[in-house]
Backbone bond lengths (Angstrom), bond angles and torsions (degrees), N, CA, C in turn:
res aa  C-N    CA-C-N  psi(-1)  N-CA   C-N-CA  omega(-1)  CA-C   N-CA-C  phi
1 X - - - 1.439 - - 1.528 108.62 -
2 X 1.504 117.31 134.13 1.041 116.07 -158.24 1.708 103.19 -109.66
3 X 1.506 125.51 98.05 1.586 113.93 -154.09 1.641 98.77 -109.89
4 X 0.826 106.74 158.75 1.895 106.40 177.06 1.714 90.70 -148.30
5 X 1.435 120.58 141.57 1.475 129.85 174.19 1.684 103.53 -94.37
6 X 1.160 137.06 135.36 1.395 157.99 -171.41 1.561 92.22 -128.98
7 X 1.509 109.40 112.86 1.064 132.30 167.60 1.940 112.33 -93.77
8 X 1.310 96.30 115.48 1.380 103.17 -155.48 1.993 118.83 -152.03
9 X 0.775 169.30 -165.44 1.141 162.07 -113.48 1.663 98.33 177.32
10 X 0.957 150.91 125.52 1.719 157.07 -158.81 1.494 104.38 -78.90
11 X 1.483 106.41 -25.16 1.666 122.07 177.71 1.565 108.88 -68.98
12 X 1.501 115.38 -41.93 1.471 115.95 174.43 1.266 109.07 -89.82
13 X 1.268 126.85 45.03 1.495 114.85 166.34 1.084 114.23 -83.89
14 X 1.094 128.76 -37.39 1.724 149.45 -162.29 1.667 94.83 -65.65
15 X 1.213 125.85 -76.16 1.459 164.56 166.79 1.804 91.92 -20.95
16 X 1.566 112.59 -74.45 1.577 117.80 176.57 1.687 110.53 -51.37
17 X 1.309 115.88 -38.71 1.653 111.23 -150.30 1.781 88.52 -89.75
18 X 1.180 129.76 -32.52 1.611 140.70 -163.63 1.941 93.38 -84.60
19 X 1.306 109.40 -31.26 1.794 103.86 178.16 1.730 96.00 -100.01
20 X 1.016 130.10 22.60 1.526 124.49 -171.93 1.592 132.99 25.74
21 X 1.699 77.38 44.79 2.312 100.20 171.68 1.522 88.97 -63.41
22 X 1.515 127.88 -64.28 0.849 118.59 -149.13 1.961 112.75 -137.45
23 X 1.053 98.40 147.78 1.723 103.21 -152.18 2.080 101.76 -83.90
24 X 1.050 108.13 -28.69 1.679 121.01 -171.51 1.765 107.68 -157.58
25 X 1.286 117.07 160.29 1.000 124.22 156.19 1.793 111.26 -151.49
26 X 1.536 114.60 -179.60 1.309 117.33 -167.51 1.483 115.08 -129.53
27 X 1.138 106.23 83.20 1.450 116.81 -177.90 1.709 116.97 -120.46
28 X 2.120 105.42 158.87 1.483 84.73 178.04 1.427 114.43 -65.12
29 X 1.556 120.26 -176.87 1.408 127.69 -156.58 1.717 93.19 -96.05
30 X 1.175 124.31 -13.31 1.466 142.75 160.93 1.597 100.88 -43.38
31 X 1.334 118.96 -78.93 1.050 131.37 175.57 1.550 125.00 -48.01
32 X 1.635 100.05 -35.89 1.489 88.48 166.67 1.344 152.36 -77.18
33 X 1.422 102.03 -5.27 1.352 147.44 172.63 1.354 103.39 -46.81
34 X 1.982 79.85 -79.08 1.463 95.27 -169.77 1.183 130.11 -43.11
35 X 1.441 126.82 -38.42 1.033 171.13 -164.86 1.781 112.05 -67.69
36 X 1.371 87.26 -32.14 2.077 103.96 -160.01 1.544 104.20 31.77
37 X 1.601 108.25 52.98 1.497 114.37 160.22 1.509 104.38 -56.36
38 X 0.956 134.15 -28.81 1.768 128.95 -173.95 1.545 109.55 -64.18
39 X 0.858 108.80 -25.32 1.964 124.47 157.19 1.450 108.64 -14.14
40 X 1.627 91.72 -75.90 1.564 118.90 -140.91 2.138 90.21 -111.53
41 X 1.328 119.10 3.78 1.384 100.70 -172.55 1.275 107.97 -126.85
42 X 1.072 156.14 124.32 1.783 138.17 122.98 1.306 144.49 39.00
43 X 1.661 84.08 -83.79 1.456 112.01 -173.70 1.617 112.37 -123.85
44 X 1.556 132.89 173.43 1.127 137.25 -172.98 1.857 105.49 -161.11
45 X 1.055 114.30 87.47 1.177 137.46 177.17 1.681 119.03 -41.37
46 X 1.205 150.15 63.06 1.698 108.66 -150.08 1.977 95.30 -109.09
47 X 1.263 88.62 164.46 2.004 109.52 174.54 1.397 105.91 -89.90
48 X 1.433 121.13 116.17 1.891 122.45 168.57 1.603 100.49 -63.75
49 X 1.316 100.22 116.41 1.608 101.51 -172.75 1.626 127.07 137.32
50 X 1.565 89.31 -50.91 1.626 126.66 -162.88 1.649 119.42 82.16
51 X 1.127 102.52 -158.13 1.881 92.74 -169.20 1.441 111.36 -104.13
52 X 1.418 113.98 -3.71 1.378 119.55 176.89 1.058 125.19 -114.03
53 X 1.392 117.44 50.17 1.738 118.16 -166.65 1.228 94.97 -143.10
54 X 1.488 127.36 32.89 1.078 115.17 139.27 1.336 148.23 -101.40
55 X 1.631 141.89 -179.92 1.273 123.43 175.30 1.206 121.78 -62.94
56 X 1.499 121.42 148.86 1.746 124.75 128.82 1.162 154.48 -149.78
57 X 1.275 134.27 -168.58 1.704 103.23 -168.55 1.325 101.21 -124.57
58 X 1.377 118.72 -175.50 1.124 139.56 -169.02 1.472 111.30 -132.51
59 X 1.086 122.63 104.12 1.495 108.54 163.68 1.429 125.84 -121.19
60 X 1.481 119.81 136.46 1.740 119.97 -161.41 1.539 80.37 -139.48
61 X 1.447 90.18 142.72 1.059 132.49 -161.76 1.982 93.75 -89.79
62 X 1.264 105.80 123.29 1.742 106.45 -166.40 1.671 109.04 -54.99
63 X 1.362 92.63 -42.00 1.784 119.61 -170.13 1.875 90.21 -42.17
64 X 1.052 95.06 -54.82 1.979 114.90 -161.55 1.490 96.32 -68.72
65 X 1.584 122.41 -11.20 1.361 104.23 -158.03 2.145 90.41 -105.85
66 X 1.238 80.28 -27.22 1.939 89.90 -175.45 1.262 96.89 -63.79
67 X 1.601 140.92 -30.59 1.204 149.88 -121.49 2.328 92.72 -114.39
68 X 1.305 88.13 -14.67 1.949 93.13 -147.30 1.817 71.31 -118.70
69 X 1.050 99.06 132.61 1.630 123.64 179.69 1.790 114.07 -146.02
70 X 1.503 94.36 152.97 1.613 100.74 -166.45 1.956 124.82 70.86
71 X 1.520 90.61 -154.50 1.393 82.91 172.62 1.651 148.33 -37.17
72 X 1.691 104.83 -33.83 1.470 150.88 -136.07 1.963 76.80 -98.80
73 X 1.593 111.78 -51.89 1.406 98.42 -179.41 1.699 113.55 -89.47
74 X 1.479 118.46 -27.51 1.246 102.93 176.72 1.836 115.70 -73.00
75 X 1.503 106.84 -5.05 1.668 109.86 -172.68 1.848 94.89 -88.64
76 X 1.292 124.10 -24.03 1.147 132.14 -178.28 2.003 100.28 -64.70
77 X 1.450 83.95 -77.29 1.865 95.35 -169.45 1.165 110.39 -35.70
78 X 2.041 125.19 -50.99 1.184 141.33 -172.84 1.631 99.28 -35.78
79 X 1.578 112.96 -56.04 1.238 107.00 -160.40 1.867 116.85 -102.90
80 X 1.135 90.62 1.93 1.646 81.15 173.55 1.718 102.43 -82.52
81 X 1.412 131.55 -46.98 0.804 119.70 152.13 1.819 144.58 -108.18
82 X 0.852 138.54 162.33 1.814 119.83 -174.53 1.645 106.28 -62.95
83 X 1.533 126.94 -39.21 0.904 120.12 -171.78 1.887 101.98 -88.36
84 X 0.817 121.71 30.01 1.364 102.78 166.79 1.733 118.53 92.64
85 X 1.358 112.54 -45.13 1.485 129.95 163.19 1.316 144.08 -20.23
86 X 1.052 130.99 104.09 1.468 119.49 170.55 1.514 129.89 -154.29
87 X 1.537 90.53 94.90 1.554 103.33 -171.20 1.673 120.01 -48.39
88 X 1.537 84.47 157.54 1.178 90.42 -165.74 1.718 129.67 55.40
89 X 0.923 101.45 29.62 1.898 117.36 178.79 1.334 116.23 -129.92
90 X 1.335 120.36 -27.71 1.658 130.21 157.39 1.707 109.01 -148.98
91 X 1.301 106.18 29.23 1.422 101.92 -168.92 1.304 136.87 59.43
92 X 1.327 131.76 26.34 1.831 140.59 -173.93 1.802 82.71 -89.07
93 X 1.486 86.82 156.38 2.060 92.95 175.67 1.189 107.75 -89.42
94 X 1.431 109.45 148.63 1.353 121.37 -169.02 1.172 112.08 -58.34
């Protein structure tokens, strides 16, 4: 498979795929809608799930976390985990 990346703006997709810059792209199916990519394409690929339902992590550096005080660290902790947590950063269990 012969792939090349086209660095490009999500607005010119329509515009690239209808002048044949570019053969596919990978966006949610939200977007493709919007888009009326079905215009200019074939086919329509989709993910059981969608494309954003997967995991990931977070890693902060402890140094950076001793360093971040007040709100700035409780707005941090809030979101790395729901309960507030973050091992190994003041010692609470994971």
């Amino acid at each position: 498979m012969e792939v090349a990346p086209v660095a490009a703006p999500a607005t010119k997709l329509y515009e690239m795929m209808q002048q044949g810059v570019v053969d596919g792209a990978l966006l949610p199916v939200g977007q493709q809608k919007a888009q009326r990519l079905s215009e200019v394409t074939q086919y329509l690929t989709t993910i059981p799930g969608g494309m954003y339902m997967g995991s990931f992590s977070v890693f902060i550096n402890p140094d950076f976390m001793s360093l971040t005080q007040g709100m700035d660290q409780a707005w941090i902790r809030q979101r790395i985990r729901p309960q507030g947590r973050c091992p190994r950063c003041d010692g609470s269990p994971a």
